[in-house]
N, CA, C and O of each residue as an XYZ file, in Angstrom:
492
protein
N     128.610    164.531     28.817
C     129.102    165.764     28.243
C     128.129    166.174     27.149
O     127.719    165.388     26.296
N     127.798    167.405     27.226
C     126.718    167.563     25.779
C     127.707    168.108     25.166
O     128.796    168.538     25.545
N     127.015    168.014     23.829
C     127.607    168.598     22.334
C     126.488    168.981     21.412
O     125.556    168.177     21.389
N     126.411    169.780     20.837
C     125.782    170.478     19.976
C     124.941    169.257     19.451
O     123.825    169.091     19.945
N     125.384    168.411     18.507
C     124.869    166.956     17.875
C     124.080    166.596     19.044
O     122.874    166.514     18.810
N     124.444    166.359     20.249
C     123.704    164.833     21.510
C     124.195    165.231     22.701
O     124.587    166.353     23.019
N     124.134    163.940     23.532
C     124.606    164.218     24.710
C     125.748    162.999     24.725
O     125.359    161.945     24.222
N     127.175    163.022     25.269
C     127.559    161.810     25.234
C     127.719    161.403     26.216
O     128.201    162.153     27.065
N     127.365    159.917     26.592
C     127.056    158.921     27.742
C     128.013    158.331     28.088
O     128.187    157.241     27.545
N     129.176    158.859     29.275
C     130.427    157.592     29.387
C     129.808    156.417     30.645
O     129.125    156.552     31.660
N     130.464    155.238     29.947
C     130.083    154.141     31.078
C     131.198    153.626     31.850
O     132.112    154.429     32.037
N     131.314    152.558     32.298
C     132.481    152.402     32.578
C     134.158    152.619     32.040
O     135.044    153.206     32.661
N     134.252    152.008     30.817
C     135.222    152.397     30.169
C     135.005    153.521     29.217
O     133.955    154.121     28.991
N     136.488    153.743     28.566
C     135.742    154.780     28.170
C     136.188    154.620     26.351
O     136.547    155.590     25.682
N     136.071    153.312     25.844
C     135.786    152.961     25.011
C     134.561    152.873     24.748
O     134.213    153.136     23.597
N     133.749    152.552     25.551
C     131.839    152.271     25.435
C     131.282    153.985     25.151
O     130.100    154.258     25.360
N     132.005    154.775     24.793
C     131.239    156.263     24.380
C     130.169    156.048     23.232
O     130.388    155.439     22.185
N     128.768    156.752     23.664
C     127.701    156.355     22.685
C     127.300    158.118     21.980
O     127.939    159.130     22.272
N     126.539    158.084     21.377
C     126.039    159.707     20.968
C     124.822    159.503     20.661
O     124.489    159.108     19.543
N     123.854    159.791     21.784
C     122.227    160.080     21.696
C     121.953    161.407     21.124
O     122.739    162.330     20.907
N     120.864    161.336     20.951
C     120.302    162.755     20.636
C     119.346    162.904     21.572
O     118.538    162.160     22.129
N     119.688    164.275     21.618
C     118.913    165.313     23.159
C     117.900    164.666     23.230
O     117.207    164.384     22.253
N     117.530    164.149     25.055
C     115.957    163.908     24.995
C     116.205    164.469     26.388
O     117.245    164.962     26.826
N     114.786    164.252     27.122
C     114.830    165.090     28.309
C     115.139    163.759     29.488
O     114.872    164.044     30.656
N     115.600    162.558     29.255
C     116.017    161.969     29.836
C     117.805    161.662     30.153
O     118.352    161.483     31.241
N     118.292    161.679     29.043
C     119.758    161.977     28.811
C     120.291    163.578     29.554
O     121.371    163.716     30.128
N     119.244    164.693     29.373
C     119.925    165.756     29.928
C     120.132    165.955     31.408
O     120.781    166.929     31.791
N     119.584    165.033     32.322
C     119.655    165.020     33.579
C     120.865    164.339     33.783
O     121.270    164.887     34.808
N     121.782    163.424     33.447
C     122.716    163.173     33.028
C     123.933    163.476     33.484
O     124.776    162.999     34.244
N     123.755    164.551     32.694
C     125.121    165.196     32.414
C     125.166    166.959     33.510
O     126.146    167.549     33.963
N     123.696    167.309     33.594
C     123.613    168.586     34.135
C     123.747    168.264     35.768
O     122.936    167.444     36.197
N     124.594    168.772     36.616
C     124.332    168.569     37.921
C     123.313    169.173     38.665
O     123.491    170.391     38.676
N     122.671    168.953     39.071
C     121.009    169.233     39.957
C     120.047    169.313     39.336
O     119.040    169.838     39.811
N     120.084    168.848     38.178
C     118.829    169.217     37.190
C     118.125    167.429     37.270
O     118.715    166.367     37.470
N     116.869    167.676     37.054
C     115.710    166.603     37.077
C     114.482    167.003     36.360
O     114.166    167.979     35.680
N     113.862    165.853     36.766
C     112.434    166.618     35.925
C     111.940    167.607     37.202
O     112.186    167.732     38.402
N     111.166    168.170     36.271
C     110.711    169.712     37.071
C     109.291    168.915     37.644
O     108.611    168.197     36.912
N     108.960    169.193     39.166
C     108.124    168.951     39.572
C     106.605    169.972     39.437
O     106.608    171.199     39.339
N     105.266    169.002     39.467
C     104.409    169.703     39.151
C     104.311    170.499     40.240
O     105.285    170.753     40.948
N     102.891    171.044     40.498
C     102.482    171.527     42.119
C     101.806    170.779     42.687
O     101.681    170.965     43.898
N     101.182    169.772     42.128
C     100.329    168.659     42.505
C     101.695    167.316     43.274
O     101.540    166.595     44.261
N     102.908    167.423     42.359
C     103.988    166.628     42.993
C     103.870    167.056     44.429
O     103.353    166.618     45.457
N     104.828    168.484     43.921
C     105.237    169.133     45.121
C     104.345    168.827     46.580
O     104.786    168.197     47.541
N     103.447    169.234     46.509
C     102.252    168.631     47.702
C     101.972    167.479     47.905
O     101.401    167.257     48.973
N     102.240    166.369     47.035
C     102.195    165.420     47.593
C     103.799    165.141     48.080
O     103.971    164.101     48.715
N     104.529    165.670     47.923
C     106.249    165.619     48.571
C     105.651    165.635     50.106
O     105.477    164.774     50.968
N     105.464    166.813     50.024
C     105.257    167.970     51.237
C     104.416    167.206     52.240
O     104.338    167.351     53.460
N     103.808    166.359     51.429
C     102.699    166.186     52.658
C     103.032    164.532     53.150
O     102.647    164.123     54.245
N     103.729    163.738     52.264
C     104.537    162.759     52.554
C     105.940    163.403     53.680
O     106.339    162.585     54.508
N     106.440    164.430     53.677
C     107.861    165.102     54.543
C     106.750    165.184     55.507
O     107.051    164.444     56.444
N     105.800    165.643     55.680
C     105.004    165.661     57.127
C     104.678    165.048     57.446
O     104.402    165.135     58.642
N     104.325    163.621     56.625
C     103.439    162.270     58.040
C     104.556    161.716     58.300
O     104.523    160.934     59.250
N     106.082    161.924     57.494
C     107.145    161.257     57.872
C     107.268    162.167     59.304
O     107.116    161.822     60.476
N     107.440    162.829     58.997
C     107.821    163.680     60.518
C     106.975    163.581     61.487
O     107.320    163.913     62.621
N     105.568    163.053     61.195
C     104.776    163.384     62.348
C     104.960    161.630     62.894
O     104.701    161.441     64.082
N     105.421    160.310     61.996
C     105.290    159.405     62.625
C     106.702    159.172     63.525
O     106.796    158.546     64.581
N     107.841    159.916     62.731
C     108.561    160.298     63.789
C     108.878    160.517     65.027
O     109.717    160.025     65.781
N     107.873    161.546     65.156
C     107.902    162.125     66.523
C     106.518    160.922     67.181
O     106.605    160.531     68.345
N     105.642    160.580     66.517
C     105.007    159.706     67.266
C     106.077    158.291     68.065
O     105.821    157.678     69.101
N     107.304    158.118     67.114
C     107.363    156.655     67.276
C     108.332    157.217     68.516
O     108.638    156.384     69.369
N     108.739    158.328     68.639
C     110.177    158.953     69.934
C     108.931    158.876     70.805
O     108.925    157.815     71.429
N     107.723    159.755     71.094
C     107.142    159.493     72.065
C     106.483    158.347     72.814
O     106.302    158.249     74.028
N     106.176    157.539     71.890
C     106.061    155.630     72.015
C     106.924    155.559     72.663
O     106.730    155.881     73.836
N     108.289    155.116     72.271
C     109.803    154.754     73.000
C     109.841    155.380     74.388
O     110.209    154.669     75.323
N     109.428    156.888     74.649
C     109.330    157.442     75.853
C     108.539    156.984     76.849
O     108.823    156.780     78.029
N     107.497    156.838     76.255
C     106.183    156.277     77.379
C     105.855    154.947     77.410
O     105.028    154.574     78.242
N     106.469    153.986     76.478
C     106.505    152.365     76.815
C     107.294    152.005     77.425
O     108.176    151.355     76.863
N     107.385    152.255     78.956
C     108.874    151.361     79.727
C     108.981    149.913     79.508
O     110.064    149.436     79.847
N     108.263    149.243     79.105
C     108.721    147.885     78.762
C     109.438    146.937     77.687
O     109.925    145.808     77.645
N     109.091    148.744     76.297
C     109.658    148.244     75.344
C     111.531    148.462     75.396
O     112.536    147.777     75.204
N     111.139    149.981     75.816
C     112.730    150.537     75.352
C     113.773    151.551     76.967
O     114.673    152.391     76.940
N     112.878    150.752     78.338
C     113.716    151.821     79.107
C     114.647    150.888     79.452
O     114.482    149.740     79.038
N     115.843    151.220     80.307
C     116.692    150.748     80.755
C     117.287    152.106     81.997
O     116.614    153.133     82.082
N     118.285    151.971     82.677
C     118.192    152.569     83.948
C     118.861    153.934     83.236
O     118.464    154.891     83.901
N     119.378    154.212     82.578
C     119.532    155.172     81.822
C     118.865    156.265     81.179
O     119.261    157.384     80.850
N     117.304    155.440     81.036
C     116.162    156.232     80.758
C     116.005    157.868     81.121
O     116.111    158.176     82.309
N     115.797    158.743     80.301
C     115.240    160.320     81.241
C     113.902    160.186     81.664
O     113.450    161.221     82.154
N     113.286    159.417     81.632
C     112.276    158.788     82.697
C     112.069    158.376     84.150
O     111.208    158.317     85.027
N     113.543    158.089     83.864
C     113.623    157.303     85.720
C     113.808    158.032     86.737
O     113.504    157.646     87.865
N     114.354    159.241     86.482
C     114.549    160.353     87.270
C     113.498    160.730     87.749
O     113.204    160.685     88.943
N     112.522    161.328     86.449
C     111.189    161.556     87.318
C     110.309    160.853     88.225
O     109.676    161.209     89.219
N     110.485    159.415     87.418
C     109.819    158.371     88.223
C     110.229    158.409     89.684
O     109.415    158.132     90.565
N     111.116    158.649     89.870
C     111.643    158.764     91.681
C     111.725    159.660     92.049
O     112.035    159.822     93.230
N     111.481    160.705     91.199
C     111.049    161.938     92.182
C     109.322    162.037     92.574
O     108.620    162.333     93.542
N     109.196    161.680     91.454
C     107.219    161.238     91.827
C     107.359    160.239     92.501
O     107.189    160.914     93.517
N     107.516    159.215     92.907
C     107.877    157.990     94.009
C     108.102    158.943     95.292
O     107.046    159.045     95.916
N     109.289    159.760     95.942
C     109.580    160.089     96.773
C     108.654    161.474     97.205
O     108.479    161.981     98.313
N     108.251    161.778     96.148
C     107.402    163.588     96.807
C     105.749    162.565     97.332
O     105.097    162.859     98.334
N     105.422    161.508     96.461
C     104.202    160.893     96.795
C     104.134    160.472     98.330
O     103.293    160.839     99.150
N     105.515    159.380     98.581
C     105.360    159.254    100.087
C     106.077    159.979    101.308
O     106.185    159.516    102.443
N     106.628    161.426    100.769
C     106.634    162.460    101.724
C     105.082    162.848    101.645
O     104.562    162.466    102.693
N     104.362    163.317    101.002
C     102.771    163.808    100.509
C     101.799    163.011    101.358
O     100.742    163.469    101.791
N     102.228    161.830    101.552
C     101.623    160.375    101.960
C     101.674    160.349    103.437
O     100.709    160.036    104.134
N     103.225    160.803    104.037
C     103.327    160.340    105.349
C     102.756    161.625    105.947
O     101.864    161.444    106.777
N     103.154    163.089    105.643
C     102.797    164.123    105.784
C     100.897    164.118    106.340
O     100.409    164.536    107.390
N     100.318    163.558    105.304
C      98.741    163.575    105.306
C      98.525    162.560    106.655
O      97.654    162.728    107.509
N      99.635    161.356    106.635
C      98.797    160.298    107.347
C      99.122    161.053    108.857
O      98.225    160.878    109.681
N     100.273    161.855    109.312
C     100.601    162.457    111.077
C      99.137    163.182    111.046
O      98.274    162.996    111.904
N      99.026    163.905    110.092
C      97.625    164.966    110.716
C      96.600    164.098    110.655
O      95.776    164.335    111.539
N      96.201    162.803    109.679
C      95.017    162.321    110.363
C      95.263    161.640    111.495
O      94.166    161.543    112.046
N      96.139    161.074    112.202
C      96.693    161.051    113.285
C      95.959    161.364    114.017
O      94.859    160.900    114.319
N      96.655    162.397    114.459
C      96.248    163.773    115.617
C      95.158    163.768    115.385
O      94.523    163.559    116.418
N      94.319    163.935    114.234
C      92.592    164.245    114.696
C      92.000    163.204    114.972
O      91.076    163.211    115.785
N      92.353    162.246    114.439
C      91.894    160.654    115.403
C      92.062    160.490    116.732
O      91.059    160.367    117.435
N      93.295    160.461    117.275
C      93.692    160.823    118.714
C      92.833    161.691    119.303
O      92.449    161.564    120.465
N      92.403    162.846    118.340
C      91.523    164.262    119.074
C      90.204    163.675    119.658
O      89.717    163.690    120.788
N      89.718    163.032    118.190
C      88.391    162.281    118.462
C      88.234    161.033    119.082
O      87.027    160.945    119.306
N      88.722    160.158    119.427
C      88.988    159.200    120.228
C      88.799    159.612    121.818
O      87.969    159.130    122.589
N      90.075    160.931    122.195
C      89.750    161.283    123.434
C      88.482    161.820    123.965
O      87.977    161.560    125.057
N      88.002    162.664    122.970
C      86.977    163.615    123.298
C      85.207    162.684    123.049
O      84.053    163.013    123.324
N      85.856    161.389    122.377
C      84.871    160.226    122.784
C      84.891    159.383    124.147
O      83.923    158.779    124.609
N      86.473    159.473    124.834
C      86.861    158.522    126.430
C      86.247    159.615    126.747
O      85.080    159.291    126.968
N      86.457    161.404    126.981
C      85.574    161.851    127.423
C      84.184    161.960    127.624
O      83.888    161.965    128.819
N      83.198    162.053    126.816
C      82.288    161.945    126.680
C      81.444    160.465    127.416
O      80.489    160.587    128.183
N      82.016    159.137    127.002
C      81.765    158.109    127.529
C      82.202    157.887    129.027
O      81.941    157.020    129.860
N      82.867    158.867    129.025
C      83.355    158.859    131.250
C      82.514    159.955    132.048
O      82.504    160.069    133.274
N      81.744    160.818    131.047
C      80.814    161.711    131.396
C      79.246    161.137    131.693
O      78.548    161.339    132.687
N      78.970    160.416    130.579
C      77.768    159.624    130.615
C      77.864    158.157    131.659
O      76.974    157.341    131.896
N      79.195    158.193    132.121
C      79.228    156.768    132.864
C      78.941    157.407    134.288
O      78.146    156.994    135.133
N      79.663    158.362    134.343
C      79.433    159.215    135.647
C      77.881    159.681    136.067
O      77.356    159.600    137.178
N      77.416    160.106    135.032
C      76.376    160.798    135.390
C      75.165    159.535    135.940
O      74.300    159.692    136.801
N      75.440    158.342    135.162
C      74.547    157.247    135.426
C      74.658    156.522    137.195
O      73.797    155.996    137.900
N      75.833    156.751    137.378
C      76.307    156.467    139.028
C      75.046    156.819    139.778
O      75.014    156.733    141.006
């Protein structure tokens, strides 16, 4: 509580009442939101401490995301994709392997041809 004279300091009981005189440590005290006033040199270093906090933040969520060994479990929003990239790969996969297929088959025959042409002609 201030008073003209000091500031007075209650502690636990409230027999222990003391009477300082104003300093700029006692007035934070008693005033609600008041502190020492920050420089601009503080302030920026606040500011720039609130940003590597935030930036290791978001580093340590994207760690957790992309280390499956530390932190996935089947629950993961990872796993979803993982099996959709699993399943489009070996549709992608089987898709590619029918058409080389067929042009193997193409070239194969058009080699029995060729080799039943040259066998013939040697007759």
């Amino acid at each position: 509580v201030a008073t003209p004279r000091g500031t007075i300091h209650s502690g636990l009981a409230a027999s222990f009442l003391t009477i300082a005189a104003p300093s700029t440590s006692s007035r934070y005290f008693c005033t609600k939101g008041a502190g020492p006033r920050k420089t601009d040199a503080a302030k920026e270093t606040e500011a720039e401490s609130l940003r590597a906090a935030r930036s290791a933040e978001q580093s340590e969520k994207l760690w957790n995301l992309m280390v499956p060994e530390r932190n996935w479990d089947l629950m993961h929003p990872m796993i979803p994709l993982l099996i959709v990239g699993i399943v489009g790969l070996q549709v992608y996969s089987s898709a590619r392997s029918e058409s080389s297929e067929e042009r193997e088959r193409e070239e194969v025959r058009r080699f029995h041809e060729a080799r039943r042409a040259r066998h013939a002609e040697s007759r």
